[in-house]
N, C-alpha and C positions, 0 to 999 in steps of 0.2 A: 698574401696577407693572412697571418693567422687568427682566428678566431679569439675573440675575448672569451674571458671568462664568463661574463654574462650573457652571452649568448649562447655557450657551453650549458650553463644549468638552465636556462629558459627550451635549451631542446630534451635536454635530458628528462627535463619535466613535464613538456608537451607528449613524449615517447610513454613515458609510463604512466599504468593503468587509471583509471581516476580512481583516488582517493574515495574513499567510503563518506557519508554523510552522516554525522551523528547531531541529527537533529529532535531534540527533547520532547516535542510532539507526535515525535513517532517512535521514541524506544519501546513504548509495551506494546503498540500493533508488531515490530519487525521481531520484538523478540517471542511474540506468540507466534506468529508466522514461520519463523524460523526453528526455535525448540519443539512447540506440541507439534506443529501441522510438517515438519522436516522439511520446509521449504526454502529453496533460495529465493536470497533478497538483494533489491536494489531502494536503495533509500534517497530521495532527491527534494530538493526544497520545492515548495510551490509556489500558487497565490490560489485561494479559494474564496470563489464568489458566493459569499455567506449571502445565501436567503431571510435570512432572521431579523440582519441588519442592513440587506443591502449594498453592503460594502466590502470590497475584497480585503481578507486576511491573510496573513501571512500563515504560512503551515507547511505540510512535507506530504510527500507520497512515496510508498510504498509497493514494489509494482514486485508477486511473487510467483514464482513456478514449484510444481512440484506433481507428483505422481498418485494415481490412487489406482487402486484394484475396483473399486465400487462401481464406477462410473459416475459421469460428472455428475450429474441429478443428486445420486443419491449423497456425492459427497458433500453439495454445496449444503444438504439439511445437515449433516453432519458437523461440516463445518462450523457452521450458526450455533449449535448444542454444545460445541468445545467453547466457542468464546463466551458464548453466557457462563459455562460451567469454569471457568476460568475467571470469572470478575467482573468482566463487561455487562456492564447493564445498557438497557433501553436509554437512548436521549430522551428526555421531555420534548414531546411532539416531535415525533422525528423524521416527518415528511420523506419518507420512505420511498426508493424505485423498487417495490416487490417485482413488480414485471419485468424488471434489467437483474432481478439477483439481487438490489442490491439493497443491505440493510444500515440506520446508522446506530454506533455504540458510544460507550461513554467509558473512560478510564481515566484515573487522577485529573489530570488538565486538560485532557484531549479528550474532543468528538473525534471518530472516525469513523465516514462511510465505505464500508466493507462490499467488494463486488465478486463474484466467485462466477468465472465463463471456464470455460473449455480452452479451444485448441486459441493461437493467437489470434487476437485481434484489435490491440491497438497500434501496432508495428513501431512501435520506439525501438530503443536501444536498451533501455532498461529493462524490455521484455526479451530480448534479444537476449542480452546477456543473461537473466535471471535464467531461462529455458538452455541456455547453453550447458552452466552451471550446474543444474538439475538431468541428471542423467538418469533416466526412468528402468527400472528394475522390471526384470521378465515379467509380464501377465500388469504392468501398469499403464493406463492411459495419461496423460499431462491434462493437467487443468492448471488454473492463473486462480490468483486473488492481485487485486489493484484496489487501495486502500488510498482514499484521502484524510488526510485529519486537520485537525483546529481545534484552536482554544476551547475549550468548554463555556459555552453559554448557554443562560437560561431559557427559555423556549420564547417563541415571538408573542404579543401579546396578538389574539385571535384576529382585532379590527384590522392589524396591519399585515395578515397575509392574504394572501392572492393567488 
């Protein structure tokens, strides 16, 4: 029995690559990650468990590889000083993991918590593929940026956080 045709492009399209995400909460994170910081990206829809409101959001992540000569330390304060110098401002109250790296920003309609580690360590596939991508030039070490975002909201009012 020969194969339908439907079954024809339902494999053809399982076989190839996944398609890219272009999701509007994440175009100025991936495209600063990409242009200034030369890094590959992986763009993928989320859900973020907004502290503010309590309630999970809908948003994207951003999971990126790339190379530095500095070493990771000094690149991640570097990195922080291109995104402010770039547009990104401070959220209002932005209840920060400085100890994980990680800080959060503000662009058009998107918050984004930006996290800047070293060699892998959340072993997806989007990290996988990003570090695959990202072919490091003589005398560079690999470092990650993993990026959450969501809509832009105003900061929580103080009685309601915890």
């Amino acid at each position: 029995m020969a194969p339908t045709l439907a079954v024809l492009v339902s494999l053809a399209f399982a076989m190839s690559p996944a398609q890219p995400v272009n999701h509007p909460l994440c175009v100025d994170a991936d495209a600063f990650l990409r242009g200034d910081r030369q890094m590959k990206t992986v763009v993928e829809h989320d859900t973020v468990d907004d502290w503010r409101t309590r309630k999970k959001q809908v948003g994207c992540k951003v999971t990126a590889a790339g190379g530095t000569t500095r070493g990771v330390q000094p690149e991640a304060v570097f990195f922080y000083e291109r995104v402010r110098a770039t547009g990104w401002v401070r959220t209002p109250d932005p209840r920060d993991a400085p100890n994980e790296g990680s800080l959060r920003f503000r662009k058009g309609d998107a918050d984004c918590l930006f996290n800047v580690y070293g060699p892998p360590m959340l072993m997806t596939d989007a990290e996988d593929t990003a570090g695959d991508q990202r072919v490091l030039k003589p005398g560079e070490v690999r470092y990650h940026v993993y990026a959450m975002c969501m809509k832009a909201l105003p900061a929580a009012p103080r009685d309601t956080l915890s």
